[in-house]
PyMOL Python script that loads the backbone (N, CA, C, O; Angstrom):
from pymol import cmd

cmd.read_pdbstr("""\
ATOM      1  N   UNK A   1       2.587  -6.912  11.776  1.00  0.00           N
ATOM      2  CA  UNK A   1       1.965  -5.840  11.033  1.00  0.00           C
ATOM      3  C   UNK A   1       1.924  -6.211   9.548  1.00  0.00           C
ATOM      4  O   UNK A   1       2.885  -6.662   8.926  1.00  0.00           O
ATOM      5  N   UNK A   2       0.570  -5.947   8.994  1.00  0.00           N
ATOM      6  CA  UNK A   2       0.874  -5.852   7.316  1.00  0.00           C
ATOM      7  C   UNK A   2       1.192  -5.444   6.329  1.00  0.00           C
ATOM      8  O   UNK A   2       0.844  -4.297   6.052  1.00  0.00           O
ATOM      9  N   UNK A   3       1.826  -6.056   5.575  1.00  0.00           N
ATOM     10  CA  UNK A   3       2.929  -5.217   4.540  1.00  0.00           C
ATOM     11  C   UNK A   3       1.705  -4.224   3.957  1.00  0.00           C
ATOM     12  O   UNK A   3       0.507  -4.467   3.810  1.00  0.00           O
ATOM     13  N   UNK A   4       2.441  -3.071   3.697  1.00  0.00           N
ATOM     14  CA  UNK A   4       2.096  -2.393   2.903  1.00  0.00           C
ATOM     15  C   UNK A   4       1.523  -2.429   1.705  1.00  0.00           C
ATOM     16  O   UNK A   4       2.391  -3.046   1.088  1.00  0.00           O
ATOM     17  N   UNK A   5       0.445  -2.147   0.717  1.00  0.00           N
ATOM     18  CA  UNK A   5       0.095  -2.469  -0.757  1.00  0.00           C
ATOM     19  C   UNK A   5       0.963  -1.801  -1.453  1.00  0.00           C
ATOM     20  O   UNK A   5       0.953  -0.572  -1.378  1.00  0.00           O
ATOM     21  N   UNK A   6       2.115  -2.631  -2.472  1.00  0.00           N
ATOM     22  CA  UNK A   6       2.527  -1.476  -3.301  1.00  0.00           C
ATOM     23  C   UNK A   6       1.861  -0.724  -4.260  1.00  0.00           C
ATOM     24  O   UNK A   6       1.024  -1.348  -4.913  1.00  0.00           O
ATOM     25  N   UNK A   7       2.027   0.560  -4.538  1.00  0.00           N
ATOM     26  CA  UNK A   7       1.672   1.579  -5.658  1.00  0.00           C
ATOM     27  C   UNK A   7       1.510   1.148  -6.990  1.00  0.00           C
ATOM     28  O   UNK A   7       2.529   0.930  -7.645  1.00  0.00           O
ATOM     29  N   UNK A   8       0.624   1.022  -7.397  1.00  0.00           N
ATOM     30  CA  UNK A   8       0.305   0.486  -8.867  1.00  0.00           C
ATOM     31  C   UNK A   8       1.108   1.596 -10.034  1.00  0.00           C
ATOM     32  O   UNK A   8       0.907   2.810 -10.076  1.00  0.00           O
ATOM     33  N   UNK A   9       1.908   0.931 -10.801  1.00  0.00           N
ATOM     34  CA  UNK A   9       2.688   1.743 -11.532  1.00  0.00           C
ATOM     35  C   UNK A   9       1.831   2.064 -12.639  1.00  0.00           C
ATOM     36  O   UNK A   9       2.171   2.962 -13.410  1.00  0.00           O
ATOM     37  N   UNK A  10       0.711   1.407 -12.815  1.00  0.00           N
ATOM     38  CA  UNK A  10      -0.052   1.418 -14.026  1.00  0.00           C
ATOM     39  C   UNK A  10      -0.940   2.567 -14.317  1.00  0.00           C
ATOM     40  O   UNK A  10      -1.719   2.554 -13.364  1.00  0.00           O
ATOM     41  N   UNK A  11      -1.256   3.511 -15.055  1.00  0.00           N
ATOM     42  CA  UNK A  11      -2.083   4.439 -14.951  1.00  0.00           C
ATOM     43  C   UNK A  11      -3.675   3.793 -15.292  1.00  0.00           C
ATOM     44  O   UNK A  11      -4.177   3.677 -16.410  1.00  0.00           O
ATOM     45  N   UNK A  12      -4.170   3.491 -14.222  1.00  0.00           N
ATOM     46  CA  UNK A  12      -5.486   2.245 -14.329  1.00  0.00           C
ATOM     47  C   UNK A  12      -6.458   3.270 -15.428  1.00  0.00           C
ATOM     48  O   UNK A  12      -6.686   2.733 -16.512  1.00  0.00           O
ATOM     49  N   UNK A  13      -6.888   4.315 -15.284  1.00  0.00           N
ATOM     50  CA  UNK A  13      -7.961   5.101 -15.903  1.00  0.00           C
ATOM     51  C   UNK A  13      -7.456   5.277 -17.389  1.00  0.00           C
ATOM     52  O   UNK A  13      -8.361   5.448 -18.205  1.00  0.00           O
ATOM     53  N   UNK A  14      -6.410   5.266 -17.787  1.00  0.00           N
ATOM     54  CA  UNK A  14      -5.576   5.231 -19.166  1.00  0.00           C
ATOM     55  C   UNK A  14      -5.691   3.965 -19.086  1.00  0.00           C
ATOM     56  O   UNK A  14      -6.911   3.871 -18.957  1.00  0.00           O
ATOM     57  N   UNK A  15      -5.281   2.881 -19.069  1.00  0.00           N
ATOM     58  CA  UNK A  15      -5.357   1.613 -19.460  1.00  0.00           C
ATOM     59  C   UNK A  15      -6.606   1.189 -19.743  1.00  0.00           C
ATOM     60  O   UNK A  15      -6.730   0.480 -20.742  1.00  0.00           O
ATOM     61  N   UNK A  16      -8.262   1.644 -18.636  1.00  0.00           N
ATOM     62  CA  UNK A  16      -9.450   1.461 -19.097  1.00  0.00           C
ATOM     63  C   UNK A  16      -9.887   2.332 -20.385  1.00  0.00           C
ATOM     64  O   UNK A  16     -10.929   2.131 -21.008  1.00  0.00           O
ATOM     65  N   UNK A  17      -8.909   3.358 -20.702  1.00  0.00           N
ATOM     66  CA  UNK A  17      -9.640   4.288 -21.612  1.00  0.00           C
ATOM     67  C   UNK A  17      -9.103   3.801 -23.094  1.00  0.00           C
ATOM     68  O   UNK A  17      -9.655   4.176 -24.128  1.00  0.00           O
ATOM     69  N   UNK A  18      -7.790   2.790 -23.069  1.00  0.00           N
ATOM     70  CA  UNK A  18      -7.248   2.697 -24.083  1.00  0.00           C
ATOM     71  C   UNK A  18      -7.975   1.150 -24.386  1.00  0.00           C
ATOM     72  O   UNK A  18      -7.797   0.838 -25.563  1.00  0.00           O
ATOM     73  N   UNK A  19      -8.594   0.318 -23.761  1.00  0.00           N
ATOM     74  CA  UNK A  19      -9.393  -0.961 -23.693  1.00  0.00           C
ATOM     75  C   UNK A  19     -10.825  -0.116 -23.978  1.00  0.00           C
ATOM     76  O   UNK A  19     -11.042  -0.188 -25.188  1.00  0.00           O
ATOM     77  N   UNK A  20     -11.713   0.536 -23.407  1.00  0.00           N
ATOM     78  CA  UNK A  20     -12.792   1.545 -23.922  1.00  0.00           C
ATOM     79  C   UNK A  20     -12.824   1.631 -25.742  1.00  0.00           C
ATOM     80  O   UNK A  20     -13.733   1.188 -26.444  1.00  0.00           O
ATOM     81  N   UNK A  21     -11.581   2.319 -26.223  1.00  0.00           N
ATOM     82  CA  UNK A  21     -11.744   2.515 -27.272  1.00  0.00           C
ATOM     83  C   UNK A  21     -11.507   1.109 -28.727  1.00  0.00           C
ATOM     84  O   UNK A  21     -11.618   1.061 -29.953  1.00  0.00           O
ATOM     85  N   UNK A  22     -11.183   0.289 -27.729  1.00  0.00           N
ATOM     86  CA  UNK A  22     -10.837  -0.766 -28.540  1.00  0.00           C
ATOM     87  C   UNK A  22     -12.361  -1.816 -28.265  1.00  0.00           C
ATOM     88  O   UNK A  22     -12.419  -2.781 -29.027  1.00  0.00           O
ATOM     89  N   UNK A  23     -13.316  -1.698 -27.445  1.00  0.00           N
ATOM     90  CA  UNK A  23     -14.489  -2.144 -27.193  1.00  0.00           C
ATOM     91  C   UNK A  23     -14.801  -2.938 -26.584  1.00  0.00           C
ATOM     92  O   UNK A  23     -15.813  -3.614 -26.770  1.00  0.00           O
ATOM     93  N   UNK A  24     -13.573  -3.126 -25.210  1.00  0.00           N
ATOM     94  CA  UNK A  24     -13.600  -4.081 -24.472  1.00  0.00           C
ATOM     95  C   UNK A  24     -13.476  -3.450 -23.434  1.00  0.00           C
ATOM     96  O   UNK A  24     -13.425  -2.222 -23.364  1.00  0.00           O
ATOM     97  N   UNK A  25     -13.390  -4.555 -22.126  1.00  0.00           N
ATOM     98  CA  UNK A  25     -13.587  -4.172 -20.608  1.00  0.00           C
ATOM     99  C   UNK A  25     -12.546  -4.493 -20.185  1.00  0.00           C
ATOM    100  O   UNK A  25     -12.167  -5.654 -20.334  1.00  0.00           O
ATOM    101  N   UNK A  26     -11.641  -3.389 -19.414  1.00  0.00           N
ATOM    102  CA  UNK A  26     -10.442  -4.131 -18.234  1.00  0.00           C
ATOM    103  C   UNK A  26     -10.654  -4.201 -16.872  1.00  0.00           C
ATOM    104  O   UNK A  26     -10.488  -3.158 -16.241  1.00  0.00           O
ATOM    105  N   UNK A  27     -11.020  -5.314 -16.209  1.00  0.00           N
ATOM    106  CA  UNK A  27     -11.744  -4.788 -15.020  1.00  0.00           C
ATOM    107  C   UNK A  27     -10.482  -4.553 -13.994  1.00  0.00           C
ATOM    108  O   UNK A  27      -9.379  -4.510 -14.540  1.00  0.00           O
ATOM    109  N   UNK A  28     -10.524  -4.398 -12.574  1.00  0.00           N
ATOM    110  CA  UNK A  28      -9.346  -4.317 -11.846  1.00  0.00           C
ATOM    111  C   UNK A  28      -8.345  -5.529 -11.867  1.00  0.00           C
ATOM    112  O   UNK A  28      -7.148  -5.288 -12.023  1.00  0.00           O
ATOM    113  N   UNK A  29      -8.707  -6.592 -11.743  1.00  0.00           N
ATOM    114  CA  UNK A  29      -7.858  -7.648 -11.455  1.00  0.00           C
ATOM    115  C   UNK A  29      -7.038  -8.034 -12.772  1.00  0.00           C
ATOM    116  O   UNK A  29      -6.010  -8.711 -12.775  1.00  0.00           O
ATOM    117  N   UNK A  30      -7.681  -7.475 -13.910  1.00  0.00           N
ATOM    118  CA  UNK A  30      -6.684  -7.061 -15.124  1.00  0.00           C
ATOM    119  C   UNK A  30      -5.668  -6.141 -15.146  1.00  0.00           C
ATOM    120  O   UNK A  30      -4.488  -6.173 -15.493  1.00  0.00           O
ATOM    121  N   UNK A  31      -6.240  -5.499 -14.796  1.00  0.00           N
ATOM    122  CA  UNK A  31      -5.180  -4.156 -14.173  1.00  0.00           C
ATOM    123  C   UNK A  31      -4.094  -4.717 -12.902  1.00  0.00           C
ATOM    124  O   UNK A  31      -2.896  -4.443 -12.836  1.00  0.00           O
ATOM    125  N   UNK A  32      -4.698  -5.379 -12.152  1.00  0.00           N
ATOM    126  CA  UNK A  32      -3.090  -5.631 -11.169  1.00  0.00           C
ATOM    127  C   UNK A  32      -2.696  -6.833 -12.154  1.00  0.00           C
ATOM    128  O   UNK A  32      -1.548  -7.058 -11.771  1.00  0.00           O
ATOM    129  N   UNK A  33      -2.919  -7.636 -13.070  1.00  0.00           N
ATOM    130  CA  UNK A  33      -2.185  -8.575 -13.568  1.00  0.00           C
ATOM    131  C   UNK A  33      -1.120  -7.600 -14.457  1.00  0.00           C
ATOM    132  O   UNK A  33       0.096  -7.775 -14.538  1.00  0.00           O
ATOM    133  N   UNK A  34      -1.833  -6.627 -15.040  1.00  0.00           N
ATOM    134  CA  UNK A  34      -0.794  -5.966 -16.106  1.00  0.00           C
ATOM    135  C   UNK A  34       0.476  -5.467 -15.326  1.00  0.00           C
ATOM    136  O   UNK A  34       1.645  -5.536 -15.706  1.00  0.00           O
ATOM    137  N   UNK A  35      -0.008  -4.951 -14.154  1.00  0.00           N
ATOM    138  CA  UNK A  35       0.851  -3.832 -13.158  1.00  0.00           C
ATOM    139  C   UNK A  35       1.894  -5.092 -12.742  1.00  0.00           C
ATOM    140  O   UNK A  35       3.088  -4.796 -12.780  1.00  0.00           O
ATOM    141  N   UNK A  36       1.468  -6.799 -12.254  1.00  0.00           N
ATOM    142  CA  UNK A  36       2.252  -7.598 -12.383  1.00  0.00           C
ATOM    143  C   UNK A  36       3.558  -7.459 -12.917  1.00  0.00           C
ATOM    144  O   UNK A  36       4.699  -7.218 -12.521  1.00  0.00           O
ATOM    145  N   UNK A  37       2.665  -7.818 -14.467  1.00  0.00           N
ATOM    146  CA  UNK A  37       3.593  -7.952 -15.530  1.00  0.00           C
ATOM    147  C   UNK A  37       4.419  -7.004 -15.685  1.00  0.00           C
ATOM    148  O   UNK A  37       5.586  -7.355 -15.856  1.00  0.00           O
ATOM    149  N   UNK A  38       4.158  -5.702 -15.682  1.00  0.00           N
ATOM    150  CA  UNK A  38       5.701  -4.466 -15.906  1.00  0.00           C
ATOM    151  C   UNK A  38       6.524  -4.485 -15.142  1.00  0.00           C
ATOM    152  O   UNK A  38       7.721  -4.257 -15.311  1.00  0.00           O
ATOM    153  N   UNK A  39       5.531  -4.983 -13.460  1.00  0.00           N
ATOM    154  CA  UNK A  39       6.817  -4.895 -12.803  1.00  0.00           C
ATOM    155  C   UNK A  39       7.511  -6.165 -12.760  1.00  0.00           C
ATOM    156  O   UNK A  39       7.951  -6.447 -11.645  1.00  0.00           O
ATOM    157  N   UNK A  40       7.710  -6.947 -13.619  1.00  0.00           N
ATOM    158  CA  UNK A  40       8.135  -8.255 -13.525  1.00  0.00           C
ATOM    159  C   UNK A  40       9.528  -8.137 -15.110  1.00  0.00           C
ATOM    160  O   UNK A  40      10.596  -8.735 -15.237  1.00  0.00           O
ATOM    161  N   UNK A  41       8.800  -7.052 -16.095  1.00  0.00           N
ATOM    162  CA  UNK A  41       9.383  -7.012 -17.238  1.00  0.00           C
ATOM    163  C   UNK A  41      10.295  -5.894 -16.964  1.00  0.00           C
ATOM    164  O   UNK A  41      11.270  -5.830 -17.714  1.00  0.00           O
ATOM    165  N   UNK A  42      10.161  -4.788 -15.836  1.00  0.00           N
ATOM    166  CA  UNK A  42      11.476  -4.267 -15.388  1.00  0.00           C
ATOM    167  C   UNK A  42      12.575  -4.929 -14.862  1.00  0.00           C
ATOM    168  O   UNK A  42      13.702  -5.165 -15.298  1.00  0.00           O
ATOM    169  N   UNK A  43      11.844  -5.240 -13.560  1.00  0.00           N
ATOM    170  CA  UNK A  43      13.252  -6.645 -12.990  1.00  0.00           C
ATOM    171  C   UNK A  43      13.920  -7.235 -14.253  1.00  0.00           C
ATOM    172  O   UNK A  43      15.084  -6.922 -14.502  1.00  0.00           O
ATOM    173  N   UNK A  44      13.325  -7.966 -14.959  1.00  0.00           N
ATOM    174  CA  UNK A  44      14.011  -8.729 -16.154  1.00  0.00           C
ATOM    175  C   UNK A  44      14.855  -7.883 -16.866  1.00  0.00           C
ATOM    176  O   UNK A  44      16.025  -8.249 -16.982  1.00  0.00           O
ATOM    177  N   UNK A  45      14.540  -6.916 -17.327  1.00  0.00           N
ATOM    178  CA  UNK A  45      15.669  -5.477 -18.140  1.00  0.00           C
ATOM    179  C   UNK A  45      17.007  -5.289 -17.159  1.00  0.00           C
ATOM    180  O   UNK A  45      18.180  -5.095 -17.478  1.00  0.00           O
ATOM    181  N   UNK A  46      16.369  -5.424 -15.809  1.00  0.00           N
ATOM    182  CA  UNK A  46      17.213  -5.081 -14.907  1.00  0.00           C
ATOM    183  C   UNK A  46      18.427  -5.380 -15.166  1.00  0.00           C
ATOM    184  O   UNK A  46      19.392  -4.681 -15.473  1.00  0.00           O
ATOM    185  N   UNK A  47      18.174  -7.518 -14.872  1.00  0.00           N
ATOM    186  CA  UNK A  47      18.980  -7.851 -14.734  1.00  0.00           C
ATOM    187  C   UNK A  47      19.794  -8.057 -15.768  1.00  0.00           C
ATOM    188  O   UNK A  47      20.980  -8.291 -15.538  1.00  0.00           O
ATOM    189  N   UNK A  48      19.256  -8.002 -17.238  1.00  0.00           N
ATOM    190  CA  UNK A  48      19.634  -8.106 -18.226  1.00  0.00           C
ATOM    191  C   UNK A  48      21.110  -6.813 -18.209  1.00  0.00           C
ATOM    192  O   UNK A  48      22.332  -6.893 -18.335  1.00  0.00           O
ATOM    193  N   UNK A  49      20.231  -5.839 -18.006  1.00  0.00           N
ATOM    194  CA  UNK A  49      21.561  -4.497 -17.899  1.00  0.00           C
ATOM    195  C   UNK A  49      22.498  -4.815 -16.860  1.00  0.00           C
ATOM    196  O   UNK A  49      23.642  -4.369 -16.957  1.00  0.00           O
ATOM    197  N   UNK A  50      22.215  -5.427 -16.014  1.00  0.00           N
ATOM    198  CA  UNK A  50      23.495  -5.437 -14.723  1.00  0.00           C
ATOM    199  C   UNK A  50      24.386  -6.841 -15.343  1.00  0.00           C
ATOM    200  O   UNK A  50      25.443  -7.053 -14.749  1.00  0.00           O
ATOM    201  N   UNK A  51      24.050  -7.758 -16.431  1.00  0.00           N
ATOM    202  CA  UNK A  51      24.683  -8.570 -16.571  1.00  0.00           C
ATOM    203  C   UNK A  51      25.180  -8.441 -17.612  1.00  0.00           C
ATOM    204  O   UNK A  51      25.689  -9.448 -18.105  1.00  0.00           O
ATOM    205  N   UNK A  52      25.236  -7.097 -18.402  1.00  0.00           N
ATOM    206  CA  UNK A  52      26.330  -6.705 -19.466  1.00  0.00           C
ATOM    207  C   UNK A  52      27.342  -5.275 -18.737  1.00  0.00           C
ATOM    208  O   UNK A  52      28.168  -4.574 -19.321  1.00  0.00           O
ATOM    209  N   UNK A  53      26.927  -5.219 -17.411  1.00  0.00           N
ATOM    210  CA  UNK A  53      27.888  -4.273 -16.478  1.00  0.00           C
ATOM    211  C   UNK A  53      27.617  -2.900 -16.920  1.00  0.00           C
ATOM    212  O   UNK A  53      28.451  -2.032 -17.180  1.00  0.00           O
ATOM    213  N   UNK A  54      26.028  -2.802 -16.981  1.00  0.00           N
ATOM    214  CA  UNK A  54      25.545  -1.261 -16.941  1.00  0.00           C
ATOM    215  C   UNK A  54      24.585  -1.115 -16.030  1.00  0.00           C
ATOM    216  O   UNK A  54      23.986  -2.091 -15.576  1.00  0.00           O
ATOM    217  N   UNK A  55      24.286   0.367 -15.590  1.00  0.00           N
ATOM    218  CA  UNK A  55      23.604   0.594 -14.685  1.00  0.00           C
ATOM    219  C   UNK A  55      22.264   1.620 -15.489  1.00  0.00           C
ATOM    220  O   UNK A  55      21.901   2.593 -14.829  1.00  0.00           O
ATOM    221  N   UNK A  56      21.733   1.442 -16.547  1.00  0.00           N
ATOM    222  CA  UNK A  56      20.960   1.949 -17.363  1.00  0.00           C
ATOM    223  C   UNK A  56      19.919   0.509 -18.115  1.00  0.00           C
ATOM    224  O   UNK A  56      20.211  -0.524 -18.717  1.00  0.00           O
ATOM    225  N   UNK A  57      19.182   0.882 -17.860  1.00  0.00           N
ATOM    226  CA  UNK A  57      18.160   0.004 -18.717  1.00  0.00           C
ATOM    227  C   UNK A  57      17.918   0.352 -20.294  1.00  0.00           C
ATOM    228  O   UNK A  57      17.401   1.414 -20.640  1.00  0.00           O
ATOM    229  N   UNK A  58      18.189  -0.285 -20.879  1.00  0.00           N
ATOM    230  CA  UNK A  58      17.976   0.595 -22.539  1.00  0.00           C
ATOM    231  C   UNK A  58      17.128   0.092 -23.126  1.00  0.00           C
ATOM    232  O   UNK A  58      16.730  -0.911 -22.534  1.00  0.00           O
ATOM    233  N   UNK A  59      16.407   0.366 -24.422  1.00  0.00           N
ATOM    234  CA  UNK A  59      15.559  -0.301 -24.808  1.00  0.00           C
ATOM    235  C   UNK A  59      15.420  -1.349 -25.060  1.00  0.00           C
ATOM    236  O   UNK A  59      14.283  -1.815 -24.993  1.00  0.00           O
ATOM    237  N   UNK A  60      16.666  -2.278 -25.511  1.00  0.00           N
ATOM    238  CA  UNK A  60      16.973  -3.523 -25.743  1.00  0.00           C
ATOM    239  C   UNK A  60      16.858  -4.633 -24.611  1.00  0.00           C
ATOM    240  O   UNK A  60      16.578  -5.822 -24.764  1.00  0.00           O
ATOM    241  N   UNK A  61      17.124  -3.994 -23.515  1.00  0.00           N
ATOM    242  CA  UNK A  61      17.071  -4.848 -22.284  1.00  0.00           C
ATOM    243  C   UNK A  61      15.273  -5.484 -22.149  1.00  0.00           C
ATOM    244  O   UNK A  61      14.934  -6.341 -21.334  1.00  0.00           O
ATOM    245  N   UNK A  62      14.442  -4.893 -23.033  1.00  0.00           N
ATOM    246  CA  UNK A  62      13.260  -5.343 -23.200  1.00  0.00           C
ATOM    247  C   UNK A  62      12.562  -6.373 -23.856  1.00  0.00           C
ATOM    248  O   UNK A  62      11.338  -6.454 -23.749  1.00  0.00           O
TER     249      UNK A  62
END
""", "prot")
cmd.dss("prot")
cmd.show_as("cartoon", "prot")
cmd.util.cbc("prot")
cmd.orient("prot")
């Protein structure tokens, strides 16, 4: 059976509206690269917080 698609964390219609006003185009496959990237720059906070022995992500972990 096939995995499931995960849920795009990205608010795609805000991300086109905030590229809109700047006078450019985000098409979809920009949009899953970004959605990539956050979820790639959470993990990283993650582990950053679990390897100073907290269970909170803080801003710094960014």
């Amino acid at each position: 059976m096939a995995k499931a698609k995960e849920r795009s964390i990205v608010v795609k219609s805000l991300a086109k509206e905030i590229a809109k006003k700047k006078g450019v185009r985000f098409p979809d496959e920009a949009i899953e690269a970004l959605d990539k990237f956050v979820r790639s720059t959470i993990e990283c906070a993650a582990e950053r917080a679990k390897k100073n022995n907290r269970k909170t992500i803080r801003s710094f972990d960014f």
